[in-house]
C-alpha positions, -999 to 999 in steps of 0.1 A, spaced: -544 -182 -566 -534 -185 -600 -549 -165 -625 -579 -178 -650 -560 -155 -675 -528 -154 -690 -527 -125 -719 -557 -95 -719 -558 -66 -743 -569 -31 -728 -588 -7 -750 -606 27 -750 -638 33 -765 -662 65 -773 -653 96 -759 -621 106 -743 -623 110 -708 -597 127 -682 -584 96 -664 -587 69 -692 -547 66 -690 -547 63 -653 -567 33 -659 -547 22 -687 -515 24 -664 -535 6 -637 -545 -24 -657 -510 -27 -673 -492 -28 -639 -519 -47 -620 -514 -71 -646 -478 -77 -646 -479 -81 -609 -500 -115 -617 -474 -125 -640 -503 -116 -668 -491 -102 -701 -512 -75 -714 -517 -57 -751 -525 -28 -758 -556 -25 -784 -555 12 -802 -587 28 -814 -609 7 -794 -628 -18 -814 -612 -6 -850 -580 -17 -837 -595 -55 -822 -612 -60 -862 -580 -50 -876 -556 -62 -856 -537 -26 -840 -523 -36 -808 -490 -45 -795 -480 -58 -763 -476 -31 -736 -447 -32 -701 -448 -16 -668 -425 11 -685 -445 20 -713 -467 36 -685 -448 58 -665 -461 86 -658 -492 79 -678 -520 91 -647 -510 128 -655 -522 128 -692 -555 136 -704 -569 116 -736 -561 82 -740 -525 71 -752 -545 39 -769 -567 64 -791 -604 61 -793 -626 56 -823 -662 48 -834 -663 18 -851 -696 9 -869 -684 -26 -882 -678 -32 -850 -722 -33 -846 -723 -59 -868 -721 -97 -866 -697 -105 -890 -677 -73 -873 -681 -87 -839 -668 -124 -852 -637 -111 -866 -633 -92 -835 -634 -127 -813 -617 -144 -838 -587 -121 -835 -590 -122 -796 -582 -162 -800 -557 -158 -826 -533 -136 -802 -540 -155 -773 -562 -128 -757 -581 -146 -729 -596 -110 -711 -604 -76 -720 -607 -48 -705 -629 -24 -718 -630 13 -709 -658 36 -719 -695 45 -714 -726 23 -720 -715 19 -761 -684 6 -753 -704 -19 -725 -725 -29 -750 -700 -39 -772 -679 -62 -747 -717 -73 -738 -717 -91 -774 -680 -102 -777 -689 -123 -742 -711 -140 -759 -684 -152 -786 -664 -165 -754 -643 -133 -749 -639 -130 -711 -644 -89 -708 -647 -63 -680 -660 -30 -686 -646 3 -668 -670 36 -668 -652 67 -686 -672 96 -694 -676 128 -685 -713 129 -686 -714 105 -651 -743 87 -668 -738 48 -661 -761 41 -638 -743 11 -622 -722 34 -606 -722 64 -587 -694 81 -604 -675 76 -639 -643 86 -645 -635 119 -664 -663 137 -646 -649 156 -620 -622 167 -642 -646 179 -671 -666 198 -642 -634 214 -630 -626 231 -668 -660 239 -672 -665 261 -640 -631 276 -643 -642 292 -673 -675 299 -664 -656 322 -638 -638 338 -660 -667 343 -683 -686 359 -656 -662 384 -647 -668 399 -679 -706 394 -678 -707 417 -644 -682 442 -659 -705 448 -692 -741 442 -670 -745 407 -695 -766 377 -693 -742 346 -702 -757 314 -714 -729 292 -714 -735 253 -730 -719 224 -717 -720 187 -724 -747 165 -723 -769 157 -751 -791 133 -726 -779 138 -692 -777 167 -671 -753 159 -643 -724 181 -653 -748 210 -664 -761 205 -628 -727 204 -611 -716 230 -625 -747 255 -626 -746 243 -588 -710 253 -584 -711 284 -604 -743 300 -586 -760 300 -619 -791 323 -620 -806 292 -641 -796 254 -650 -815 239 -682 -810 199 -684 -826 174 -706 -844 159 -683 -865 183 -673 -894 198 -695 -883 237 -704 -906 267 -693 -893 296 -708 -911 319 -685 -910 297 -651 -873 287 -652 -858 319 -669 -875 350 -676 -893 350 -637 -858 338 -624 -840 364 -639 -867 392 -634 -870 384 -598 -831 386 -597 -830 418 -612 -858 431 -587 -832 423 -558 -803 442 -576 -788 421 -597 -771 433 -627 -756 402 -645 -767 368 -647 -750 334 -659 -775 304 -677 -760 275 -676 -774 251 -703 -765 210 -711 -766 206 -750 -790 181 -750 -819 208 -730 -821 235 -756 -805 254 -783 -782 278 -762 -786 308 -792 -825 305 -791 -827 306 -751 -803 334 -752 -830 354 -778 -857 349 -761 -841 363 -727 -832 394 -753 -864 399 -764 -882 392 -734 -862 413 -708 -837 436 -728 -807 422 -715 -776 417 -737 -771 380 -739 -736 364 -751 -736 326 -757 -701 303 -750 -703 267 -759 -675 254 -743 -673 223 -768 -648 195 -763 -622 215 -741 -640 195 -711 -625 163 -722 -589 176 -722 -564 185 -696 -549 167 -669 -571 144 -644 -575 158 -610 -565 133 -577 -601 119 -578 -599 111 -614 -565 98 -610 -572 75 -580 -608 63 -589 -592 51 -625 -567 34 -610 -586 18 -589 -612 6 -613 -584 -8 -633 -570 -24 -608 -601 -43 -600 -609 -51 -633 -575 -72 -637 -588 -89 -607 -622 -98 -618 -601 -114 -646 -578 -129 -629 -606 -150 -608 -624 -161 -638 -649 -132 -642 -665 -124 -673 -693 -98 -687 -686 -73 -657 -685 -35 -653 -667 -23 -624 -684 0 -598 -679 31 -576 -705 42 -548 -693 56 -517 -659 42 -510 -671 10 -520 -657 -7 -553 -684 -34 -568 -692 -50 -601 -723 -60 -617 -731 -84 -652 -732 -59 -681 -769 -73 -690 -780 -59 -657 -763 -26 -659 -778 -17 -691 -812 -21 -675 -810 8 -650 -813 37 -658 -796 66 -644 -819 100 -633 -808 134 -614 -815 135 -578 -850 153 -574 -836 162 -539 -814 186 -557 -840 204 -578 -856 214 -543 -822 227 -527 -815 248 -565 -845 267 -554 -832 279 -521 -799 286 -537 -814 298 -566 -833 328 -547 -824 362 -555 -795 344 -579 
């Protein structure tokens, strides 16, 4: 079948996410095995206003599924959320031939290529973020990576923790979601796991946890907290105050967006990029690629953008049998 496109740029958008260059590499290759040339767009939506892109070969890729970050750069862009910014965006799009974009990013970026399809841009959007909260899909890329960092050094930190009798309340990502506080509170056997959505009771989810914990022999005690929950200082004072434990607080910051993507990062990118070349290819427009299961999908970006994306209640019941005497 020959392909509804013959030139698409490839950008990333929004946070950096372990994988984005697998994806990158994917779309590139998958690409110029249509006979489709591709250009690389740098600093996402800056670079489509202004005009920073070149065109990109099989070669300039190799290797590329190792690195973390994103070899195109990524960059807020607040023209880019106006009208006129969006026009010049198109208007650049037709004035180098590009035909398709692919997109790669988390809901911003969707929304975004959501408004430059309706300037006749043909776009395809790819979820990358380490939060996991798109909720078209079951997985976004960059997230088991970032869960990964973050419980390797919640080990380490808990070493210390037992050695010196210590409470840790360790902060990790997520100003609106709680999937990788979750994951990794799960993974780490945290005493405690504080995400955003879920109302905070002081006494209920810490003080009783930790008191019953100490009751069974515990000495030391790890908190996990997502940043968008509560201020990890204040819930590490008010432990202090209200049991006498030492508390330290780590906020592990933005090393969960670096270092090399694992194999599930690495494949599920390259997956995702390769369909979203093929969605192009067949005339599709205004999609975001999917992962549930083992199954790859896509959905309109409209619709995406409707659902919204919750934590498993299931889980909150299973924390409280693993929680016991944590």
């Amino acid at each position: 079948m020959e392909s509804k496109v013959k030139r698409i740029g490839v950008l990333t958008s929004g946070g950096d996410a372990p994988g984005m260059n697998a994806a990158v590499r994917a779309v590139v290759r998958t690409a110029a095995s249509l006979g489709i040339e591709c250009i690389g767009i740098r600093r996402g939506y800056t670079g489509l206003i202004s005009g920073d892109m070149e065109p990109m070969q099989p070669k300039d890729v190799i290797g590329l599924t190792a690195q973390g970050g994103t070899m195109l750069y990524t960059a807020r862009c607040p023209e880019f959320m106006t009208e006129a910014g969006i026009k010049r965006a198109a208007d650049n799009c037709r004035f180098r031939g590009i035909d398709g974009l692919v997109a790669i990013g988390g809901d911003g970026t969707f929304r975004g290529a959501a408004e430059l399809s309706k300037h006749g841009v043909s776009v395809v959007g790819i979820p990358a973020t380490i939060d996991n909260d798109i909720a078209c899909t079951g997985y976004t890329i960059g997230f088991d990576t970032a869960c990964n960092t973050a419980i390797e050094c919640v080990d380490k930190l808990r070493d210390t923790m037992r050695s010196h009798e210590r409470c840790s309340i360790i902060e990790v990502m997520g100003h609106n979601t709680g999937h990788l506080a979750l994951f990794v509170g799960i993974a780490a056997g945290a005493t405690a796991i504080l995400v955003p959505e879920k109302k905070l009771d002081y006494d209920r989810d810490l003080i009783n946890r930790i008191r019953e914990a100490r009751l069974r022999g515990r000495t030391s005690f790890t908190i996990i907290v997502a940043e968008g929950a509560a201020s990890a200082n204040e819930v590490a004072q008010i432990i202090h105050e209200k049991t006498g434990i030492e508390t330290r607080v780590t906020i592990l910051g933005h090393v969960q967006r670096g270092g090399s993507p694992l194999v599930r990062d690495r494949v599920i990118a390259s997956r995702m990029g390769y369909s979203a070349v093929q969605i192009l290819a067949a005339g599709g427009t205004n999609r975001i690629v999917c992962y549930n299961g083992l199954k790859y999908s896509d959905v309109s970006i409209e619709e995406a953008m409707k659902m919204k994306k919750g934590l498993d209640e299931d889980v909150y019941v299973i924390l409280d049998a693993l929680m016991y005497g944590a």
